[in-house]
C-alpha positions in Angstrom: 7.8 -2.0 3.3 9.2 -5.2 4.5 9.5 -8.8 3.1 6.1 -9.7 4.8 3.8 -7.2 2.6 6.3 -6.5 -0.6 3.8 -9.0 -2.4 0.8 -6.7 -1.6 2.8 -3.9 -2.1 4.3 -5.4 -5.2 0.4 -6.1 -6.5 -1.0 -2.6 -5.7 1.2 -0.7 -7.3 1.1 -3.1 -10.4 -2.7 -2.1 -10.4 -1.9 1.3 -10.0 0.6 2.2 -12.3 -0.4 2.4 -15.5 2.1 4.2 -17.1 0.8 7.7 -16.8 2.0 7.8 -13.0 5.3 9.7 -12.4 4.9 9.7 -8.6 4.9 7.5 -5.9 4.8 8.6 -2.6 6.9 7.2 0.3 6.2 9.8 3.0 4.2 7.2 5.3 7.0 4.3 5.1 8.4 3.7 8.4 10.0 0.4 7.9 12.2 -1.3 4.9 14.3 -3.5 4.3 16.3 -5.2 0.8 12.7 -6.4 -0.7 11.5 -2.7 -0.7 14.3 -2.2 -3.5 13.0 -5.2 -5.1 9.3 -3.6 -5.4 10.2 0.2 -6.4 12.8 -2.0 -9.0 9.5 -3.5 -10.1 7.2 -1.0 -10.1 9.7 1.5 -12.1 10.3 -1.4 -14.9 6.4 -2.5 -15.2 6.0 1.2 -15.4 8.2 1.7 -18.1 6.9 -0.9 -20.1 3.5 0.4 -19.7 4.6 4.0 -20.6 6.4 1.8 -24.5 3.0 -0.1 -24.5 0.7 3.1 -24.6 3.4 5.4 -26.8 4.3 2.4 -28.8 7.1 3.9 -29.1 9.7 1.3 -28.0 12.7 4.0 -26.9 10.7 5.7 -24.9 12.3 6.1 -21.7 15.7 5.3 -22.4 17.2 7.7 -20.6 15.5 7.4 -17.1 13.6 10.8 -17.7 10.1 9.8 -17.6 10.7 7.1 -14.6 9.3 7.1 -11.6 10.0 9.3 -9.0 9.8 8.4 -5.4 9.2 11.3 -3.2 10.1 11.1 0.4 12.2 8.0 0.9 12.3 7.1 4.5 16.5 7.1 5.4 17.1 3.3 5.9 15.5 3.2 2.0 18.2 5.6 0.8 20.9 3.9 3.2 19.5 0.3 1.3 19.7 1.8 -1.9 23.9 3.5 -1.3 24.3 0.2 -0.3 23.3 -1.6 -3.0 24.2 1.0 -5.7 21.2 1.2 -6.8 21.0 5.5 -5.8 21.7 6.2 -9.2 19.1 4.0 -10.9 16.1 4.9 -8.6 14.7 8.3 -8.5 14.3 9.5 -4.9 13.3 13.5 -4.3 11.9 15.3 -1.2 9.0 17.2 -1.4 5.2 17.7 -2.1 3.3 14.8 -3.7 1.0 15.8 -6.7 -2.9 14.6 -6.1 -2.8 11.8 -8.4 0.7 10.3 -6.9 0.2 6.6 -5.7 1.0 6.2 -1.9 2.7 3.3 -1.0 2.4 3.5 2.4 -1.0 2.4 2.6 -0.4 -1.4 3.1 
């Protein structure tokens, strides 16, 4: 997850996501750096607005609970993230990825 692919990256989870996700999966990310933020940034607000478009409910998810949650950040993504201060706005967990949880290793 490095400047090189975040485009693709960026694109495939945009295709992915359609609001219903909770998930993402980072087990197989190896490498990162600062634009890796900017995608699961991305990802997390695009899903957001899909979850208001679908509710139309336009409070829904003010309070972070239905965001994404991205299982399995590699360490240099949570270093990044402590960083930049961004730890508290982007959900990162360990542990077991349900079926239907986009990986975004696969680029």
């Amino acid at each position: 997850m490095r400047l090189p692919v975040a485009r693709a990256l960026w694109e495939a989870g945009r295709t992915h996501l359609d609001g219903s996700e909770k998930e993402v999966d980072l087990s197989l990310v190896r490498e990162v750096d600062s634009s890796a933020l900017t995608v699961l940034l991305e990802w997390q607000r695009e899903n957001r607005e899909k979850q208001r478009a679908v509710s139309k409910d336009l409070t829904a998810a003010p309070d972070g609970k239905s965001d994404l949650i991205f299982l399995n950040p590699p360490p240099d993504l949570m270093t990044l993230a402590e960083l930049y201060d961004l730890d508290g706005i982007l959900n990162f967990q360990s542990g077991h990825a349900q079926e239907s949880a986009f990986s975004a290793g696969g680029i």
